[in-house]
C-alpha positions as CSV (number, residue, x, y, z in Angstrom):
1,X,0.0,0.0,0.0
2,X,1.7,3.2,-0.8
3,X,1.7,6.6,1.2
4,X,-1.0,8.6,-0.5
5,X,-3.2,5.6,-0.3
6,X,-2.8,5.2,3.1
7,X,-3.7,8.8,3.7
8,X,-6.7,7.9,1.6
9,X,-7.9,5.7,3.7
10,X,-7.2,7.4,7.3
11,X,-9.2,10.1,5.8
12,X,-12.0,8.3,4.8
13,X,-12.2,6.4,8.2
14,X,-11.3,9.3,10.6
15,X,-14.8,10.9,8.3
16,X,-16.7,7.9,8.6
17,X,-15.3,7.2,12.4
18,X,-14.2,3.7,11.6
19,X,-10.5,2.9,12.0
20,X,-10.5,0.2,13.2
21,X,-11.6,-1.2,9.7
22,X,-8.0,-0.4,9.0
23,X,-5.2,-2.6,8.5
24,X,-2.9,-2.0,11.9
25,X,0.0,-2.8,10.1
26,X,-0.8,0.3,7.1
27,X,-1.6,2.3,9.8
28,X,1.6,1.6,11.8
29,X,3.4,2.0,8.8
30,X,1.9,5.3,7.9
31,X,2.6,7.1,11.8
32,X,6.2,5.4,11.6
33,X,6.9,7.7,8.2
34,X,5.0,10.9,10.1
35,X,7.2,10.4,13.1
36,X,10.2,10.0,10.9
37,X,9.2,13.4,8.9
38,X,8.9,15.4,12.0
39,X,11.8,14.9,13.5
40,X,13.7,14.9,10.3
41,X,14.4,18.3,10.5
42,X,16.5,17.8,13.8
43,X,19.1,15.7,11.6
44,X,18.4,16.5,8.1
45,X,21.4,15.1,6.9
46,X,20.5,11.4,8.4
47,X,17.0,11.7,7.0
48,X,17.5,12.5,3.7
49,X,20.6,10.2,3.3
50,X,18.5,6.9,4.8
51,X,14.9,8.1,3.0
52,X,17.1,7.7,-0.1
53,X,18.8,4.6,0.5
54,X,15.8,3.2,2.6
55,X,17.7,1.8,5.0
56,X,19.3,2.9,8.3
57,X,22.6,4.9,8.2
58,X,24.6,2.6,10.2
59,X,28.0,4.9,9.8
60,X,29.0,8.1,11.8
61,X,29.1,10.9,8.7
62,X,28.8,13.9,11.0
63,X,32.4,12.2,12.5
64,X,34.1,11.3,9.5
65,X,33.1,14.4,7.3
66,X,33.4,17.1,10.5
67,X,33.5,20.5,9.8
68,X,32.8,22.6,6.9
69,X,31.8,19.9,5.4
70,X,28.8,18.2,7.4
71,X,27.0,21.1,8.3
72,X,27.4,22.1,5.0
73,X,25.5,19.1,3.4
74,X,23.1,19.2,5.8
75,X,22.3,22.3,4.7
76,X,21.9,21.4,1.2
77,X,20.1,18.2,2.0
78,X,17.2,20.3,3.8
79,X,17.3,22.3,0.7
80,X,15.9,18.9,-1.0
81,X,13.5,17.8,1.6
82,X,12.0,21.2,1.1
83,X,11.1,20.6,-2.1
84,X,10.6,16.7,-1.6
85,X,10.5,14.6,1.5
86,X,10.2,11.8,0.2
87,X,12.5,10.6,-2.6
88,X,9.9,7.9,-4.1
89,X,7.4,10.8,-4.4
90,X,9.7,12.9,-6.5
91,X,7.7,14.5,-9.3
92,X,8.9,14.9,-12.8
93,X,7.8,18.4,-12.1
94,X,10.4,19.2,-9.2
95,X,13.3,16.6,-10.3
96,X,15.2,19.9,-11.6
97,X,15.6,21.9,-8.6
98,X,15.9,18.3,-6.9
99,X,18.8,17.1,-8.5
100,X,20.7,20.6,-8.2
101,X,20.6,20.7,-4.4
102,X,21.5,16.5,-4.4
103,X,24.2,16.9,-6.5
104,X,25.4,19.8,-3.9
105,X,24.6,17.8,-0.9
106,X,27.4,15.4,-2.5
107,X,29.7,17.7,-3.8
108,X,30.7,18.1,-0.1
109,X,31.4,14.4,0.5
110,X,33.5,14.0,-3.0
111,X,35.3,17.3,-1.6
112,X,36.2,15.6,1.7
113,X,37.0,12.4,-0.2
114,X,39.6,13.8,-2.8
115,X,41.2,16.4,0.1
116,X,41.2,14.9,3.3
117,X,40.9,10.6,2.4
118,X,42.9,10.8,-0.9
119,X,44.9,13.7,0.3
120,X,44.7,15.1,-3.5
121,X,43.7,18.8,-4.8
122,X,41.3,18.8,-6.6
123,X,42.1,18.7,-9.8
124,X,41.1,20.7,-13.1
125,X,40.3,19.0,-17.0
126,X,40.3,20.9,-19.8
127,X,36.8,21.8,-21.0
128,X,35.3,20.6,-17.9
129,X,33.9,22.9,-15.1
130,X,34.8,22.1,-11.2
131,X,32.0,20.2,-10.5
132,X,32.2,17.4,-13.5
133,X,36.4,17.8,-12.8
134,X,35.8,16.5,-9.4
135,X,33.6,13.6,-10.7
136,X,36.5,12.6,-13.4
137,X,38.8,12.9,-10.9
138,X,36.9,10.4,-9.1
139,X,35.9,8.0,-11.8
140,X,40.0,7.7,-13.0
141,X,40.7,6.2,-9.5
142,X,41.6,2.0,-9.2
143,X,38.9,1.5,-6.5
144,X,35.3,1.3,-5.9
145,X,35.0,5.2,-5.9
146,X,35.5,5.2,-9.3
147,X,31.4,3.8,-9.7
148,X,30.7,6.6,-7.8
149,X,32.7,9.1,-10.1
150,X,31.1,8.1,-13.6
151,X,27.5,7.9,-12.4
152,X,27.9,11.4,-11.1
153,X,29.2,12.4,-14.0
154,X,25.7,11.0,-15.7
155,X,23.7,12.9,-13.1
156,X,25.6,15.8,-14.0
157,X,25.3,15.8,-17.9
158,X,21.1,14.7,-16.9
159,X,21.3,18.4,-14.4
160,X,23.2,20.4,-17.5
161,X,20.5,19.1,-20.0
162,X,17.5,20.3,-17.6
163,X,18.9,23.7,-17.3
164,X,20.8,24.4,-20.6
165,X,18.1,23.7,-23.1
166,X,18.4,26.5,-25.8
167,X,18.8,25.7,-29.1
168,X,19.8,28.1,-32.3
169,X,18.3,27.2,-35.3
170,X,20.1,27.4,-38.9
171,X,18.0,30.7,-39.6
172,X,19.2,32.1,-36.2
173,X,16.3,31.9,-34.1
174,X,16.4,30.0,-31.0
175,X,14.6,27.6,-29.3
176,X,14.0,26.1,-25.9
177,X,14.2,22.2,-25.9
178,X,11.4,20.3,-24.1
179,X,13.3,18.0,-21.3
180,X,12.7,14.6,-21.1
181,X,11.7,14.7,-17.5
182,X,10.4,11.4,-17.1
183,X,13.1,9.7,-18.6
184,X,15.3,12.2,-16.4
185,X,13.6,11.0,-12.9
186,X,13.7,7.8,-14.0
187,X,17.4,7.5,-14.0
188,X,18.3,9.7,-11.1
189,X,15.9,7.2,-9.0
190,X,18.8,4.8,-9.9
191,X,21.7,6.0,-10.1
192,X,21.4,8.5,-7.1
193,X,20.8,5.9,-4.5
194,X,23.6,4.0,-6.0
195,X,26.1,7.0,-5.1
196,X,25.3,6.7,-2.1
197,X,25.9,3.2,-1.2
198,X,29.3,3.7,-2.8
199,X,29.8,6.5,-0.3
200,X,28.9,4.5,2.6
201,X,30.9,1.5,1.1
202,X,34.2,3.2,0.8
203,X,33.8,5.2,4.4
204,X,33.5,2.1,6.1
205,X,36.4,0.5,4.6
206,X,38.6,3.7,5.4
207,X,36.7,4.4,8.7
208,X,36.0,1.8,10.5
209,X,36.4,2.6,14.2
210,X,33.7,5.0,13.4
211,X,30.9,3.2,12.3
């Protein structure tokens, strides 16, 4: 039973006065998410991160990342769950401003990676801007953070292609290109989670005293 059905049906009862006609277990379900929602904004960081990977976050980020660069993805990670809190629910409408604040919210992790785990600068391609620099950087390494680098480099060219969308005609005249933003949530729904099980992967393996 998914979450607006649910609500569906606590509405309908609560109107009618019968919930106990309800399945305990939809219920349960449904309170479980609410609680989870409300005190989501007390670690936003931990919220987003397990709503995404639907699992529990059984590593110590705010202790490995420390400061800039936790408080800083935490701050773009409420960013997202202001304009979805709940990653299955994420509309074709919203995936745009979505995927620019995600791709922030990991920015800060690949940072910390390359500086403080790799102990690298980052470096700079030709005819590639920082961000999509960092994600080569990443993809050209001999380990596991390498699957990480190239699908963020996807998820990049799928955030250029939702914001850069002008095309000049032979005549001169331009146009602006309709995004394919099904398509477009479709893949970020698999290769986003994905990103982030390689994050949690490779911590653990380097920091393993603090999970």
């Amino acid at each position: 039973m998914t979450y607006s059905e649910i609500q569906r049906l606590e509405k309908r009862a609560q109107h009618a006065n019968q919930q106990s006609l309800l399945d305990p277990e939809a219920l349960e379900g449904y309170y479980s998410k609410q609680e989870q929602k409300d005190t989501g904004k007390d670690n936003p960081f931990v919220y987003f991160y397990e709503d995404i990977i639907e699992a529990k976050l059984l590593i110590n980020f705010k202790e490995i990342l420390g400061t800039p660069y936790y408080p800083n993805a935490e701050s773009d990670a409420w960013c997202c769950l202001h304009i979805c809190d709940e990653f299955k629910k994420l509309s074709t409408w919203s995936v745009s401003g979505w995927l620019q604040n995600a791709l922030k919210f990991i920015d800060h992790m690949v940072l910390h990676y390359i500086q403080k785990e790799l102990n690298e600068l980052p470096k700079k391609y030709s005819q590639k801007g920082e961000e999509s620099s960092r994600y080569q950087q990443l993809s050209e390494k001999p380990t596991e953070i390498a699957k990480a680098g190239n699908k963020l480099l996807e998820l990049y060219k799928l955030r250029n292609g939702l914001e850069h969308r002008t095309r000049t005609l032979p005549d001169g005249q331009q146009m602006i290109l309709k995004p394919k933003r099904a398509e477009i949530r479709k893949t970020v729904s698999k290769l986003y989670p994905e990103v982030l099980h390689v994050f949690i992967s490779v911590y653990k393996e380097k920091n393993k005293a603090s999970i």
